[in-house]
C-alpha positions as CSV (number, residue, x, y, z in Angstrom):
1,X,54.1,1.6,18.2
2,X,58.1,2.7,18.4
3,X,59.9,-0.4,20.9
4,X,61.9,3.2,21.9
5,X,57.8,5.2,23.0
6,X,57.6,2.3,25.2
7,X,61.6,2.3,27.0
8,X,61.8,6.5,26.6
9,X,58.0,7.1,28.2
10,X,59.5,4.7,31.0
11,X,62.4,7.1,31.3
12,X,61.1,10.5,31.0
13,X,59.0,9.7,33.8
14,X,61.8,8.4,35.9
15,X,64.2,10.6,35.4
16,X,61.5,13.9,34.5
17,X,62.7,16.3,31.8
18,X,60.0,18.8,31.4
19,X,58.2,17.7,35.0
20,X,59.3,15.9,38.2
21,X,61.2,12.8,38.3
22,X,59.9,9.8,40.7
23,X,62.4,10.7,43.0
24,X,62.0,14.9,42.9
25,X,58.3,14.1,43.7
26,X,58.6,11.4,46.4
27,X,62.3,11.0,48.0
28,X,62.0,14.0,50.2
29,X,58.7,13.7,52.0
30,X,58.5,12.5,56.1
31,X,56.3,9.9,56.9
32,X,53.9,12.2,58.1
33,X,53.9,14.5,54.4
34,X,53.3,11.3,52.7
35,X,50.7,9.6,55.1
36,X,48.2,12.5,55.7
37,X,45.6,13.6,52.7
38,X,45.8,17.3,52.8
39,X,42.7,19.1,53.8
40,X,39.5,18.4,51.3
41,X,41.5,15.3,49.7
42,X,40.6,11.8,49.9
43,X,44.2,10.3,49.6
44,X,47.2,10.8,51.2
45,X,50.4,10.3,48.6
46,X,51.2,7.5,50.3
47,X,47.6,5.8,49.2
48,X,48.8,7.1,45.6
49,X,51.9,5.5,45.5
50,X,50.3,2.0,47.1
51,X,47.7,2.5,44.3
52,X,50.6,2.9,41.6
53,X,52.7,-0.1,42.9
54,X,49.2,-2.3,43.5
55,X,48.9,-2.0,39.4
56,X,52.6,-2.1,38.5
57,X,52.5,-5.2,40.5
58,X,49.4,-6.8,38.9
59,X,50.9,-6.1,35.2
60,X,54.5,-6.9,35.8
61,X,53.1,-10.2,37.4
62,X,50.8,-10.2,34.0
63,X,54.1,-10.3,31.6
64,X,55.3,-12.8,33.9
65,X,52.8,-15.0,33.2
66,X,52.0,-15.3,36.7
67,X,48.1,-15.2,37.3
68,X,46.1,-12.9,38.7
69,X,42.7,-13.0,39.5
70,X,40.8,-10.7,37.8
71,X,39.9,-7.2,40.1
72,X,37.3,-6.1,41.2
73,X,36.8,-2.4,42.1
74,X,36.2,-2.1,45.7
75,X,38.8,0.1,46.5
76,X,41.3,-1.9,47.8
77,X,44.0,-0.6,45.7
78,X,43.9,2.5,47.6
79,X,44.2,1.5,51.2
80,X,45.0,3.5,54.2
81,X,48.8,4.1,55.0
82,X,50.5,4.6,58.1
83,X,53.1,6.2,58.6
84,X,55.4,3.1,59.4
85,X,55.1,1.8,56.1
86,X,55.7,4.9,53.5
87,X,59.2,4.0,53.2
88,X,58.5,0.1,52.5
89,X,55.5,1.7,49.9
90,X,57.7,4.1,48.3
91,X,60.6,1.7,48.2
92,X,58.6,-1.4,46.7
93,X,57.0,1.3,43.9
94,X,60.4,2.4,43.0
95,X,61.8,-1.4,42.7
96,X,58.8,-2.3,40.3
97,X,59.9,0.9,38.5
98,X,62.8,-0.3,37.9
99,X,61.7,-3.6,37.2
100,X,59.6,-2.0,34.3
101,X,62.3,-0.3,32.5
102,X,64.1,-3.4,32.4
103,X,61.2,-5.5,31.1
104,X,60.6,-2.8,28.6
105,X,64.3,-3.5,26.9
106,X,62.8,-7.3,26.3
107,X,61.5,-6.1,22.7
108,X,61.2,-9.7,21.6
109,X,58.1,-10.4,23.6
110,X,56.3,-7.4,23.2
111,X,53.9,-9.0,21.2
112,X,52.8,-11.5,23.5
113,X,49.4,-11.9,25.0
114,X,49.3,-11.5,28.4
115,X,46.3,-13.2,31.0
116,X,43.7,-10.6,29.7
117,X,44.4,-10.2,26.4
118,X,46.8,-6.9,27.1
119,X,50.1,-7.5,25.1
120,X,53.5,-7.1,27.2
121,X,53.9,-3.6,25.2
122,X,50.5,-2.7,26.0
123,X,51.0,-3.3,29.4
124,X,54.1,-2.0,30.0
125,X,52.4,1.6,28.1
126,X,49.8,1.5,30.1
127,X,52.1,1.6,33.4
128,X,53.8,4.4,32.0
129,X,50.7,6.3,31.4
130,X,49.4,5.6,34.9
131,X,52.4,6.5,36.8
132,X,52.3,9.5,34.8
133,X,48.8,10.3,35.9
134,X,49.1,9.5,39.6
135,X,52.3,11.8,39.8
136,X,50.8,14.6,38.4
137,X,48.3,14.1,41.2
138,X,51.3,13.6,43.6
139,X,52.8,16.9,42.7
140,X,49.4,18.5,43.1
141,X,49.2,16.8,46.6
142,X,52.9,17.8,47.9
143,X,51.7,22.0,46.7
144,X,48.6,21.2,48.9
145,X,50.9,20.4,51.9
């Protein structure tokens, strides 16, 4: 894999080209929009974005070498959200965003195993891949407002 996939995946998802950028899909919506699942949907974007930042989090933790104890899938990564907190969820996703990017101009470690055998590259891939995915579902939530 291309040191530049990793850096320009990271930037055509922030900054959109073809699709939404972060902030065309999340800077506009109230607390309200962003707390309440629309009709027939489990999640509320806000529970999306938590979700997002809860595994940007684990893997920029990961390439830290900071441990993490393994997860197990109980559904705590997509929590309830109230409307108090979207702005501290949607401003703590966008500074691990950021965060991201700038781990993914590190090219000299992207080699290295991380805590579960991911390497940094692979990790950092893999966030851009599921950002992607849980914006797309984002977009789909904000039509369904």
């Amino acid at each position: 894999m291309s040191v530049v996939t990793v850096q320009e995946a990271l930037k055509q998802i922030a900054e959109g080209k073809d699709f939404d950028s972060l902030a065309d899909a999340l800077m506009d919506l109230s607390p309200e929009q962003a707390t309440t699942p629309p009709p027939g949907c489990p999640y509320s974007i806000a529970t999306v974005v938590f979700h997002m930042w809860f595994w940007q989090d684990r893997w920029l933790k990961q390439i830290a070498d900071i441990h993490c104890e393994p997860f197990h899938a109980d559904d705590s990564d997509f929590p309830t959200i109230q409307a108090d907190a979207w702005q501290m969820t949607r401003d703590e996703f966008f500074a691990g965003y950021v965060k991201l990017r700038e781990r993914a101009t590190h090219v000299a470690v992207f080699e290295k195993t991380t805590q579960f055998g991911d390497t940094v590259e692979g990790l950092l891939l893999r966030s851009a891949i599921h950002t992607a995915y849980h914006v797309g579902q984002v977009v789909l939530l904000r039509r369904l407002i």
